[in-house]
N, C-alpha and C positions, 0 to 999 in steps of 0.2 A: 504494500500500500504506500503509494507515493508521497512525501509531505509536500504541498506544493505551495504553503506559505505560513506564516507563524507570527504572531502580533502579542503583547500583552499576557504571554503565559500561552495565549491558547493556539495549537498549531491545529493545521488543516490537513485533509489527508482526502484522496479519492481512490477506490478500488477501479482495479481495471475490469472489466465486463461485467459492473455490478448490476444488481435488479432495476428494474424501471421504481417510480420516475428518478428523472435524474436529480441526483443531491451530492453531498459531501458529506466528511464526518472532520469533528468540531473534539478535539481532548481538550480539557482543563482541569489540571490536576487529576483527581479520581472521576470527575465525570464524563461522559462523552455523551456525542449525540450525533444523531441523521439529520441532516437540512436538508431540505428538498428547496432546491435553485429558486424555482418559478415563483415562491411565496413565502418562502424563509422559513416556514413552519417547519417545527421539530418533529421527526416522523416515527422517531424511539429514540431512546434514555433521554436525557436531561440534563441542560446548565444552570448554574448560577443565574440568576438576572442579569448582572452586568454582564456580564463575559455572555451572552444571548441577545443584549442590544449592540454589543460592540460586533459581534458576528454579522448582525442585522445590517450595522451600517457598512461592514467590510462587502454585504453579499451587493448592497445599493453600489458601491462604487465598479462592482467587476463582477455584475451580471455575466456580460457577455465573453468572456474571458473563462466563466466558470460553465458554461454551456458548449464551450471548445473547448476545453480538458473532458467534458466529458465523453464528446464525439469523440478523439483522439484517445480514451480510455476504450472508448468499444470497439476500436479498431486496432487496442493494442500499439499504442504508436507513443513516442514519450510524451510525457505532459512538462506543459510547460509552467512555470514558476509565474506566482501574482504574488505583487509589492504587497505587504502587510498594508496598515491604514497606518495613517502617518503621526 
């Protein structure tokens, strides 16, 4: 599982040919969780509040950047690295 960017504690990670719809997963500390791209909603386990707004606002800046990792993941091809939030 790729880490393909990391901010504030919390890094990011996507499976290559994982299940529809398309998401990421969110570690922070002992928690993790599923994001689903298109809506930000948590789709299993669970963050912190902060560290869940601050995901929120990383997913608002690199929508489309995280919708091409994941094409690129289903086709097995590398993913490419998104700048944390600044």
């Amino acid at each position: 599982m790729p880490r393909i960017s990391e901010f504030y504690g919390i890094a990011i990670y996507m499976y290559y040919r994982d299940h529809p719809p398309p998401h990421f997963h969110a570690i922070y500390g002992e928690f993790e969780a599923e994001i689903v791209i298109a809506s930000g909603a948590i789709g299993d386990g669970r963050l912190p509040r902060r560290a869940q707004s601050l995901v929120l606002d990383w997913i608002e800046l690199h929508r489309d950047e995280l919708r091409g990792n994941c094409d690129r993941a289903q086709q097995s091809q590398p993913l490419n690295p998104i700048d944390p939030l600044p």
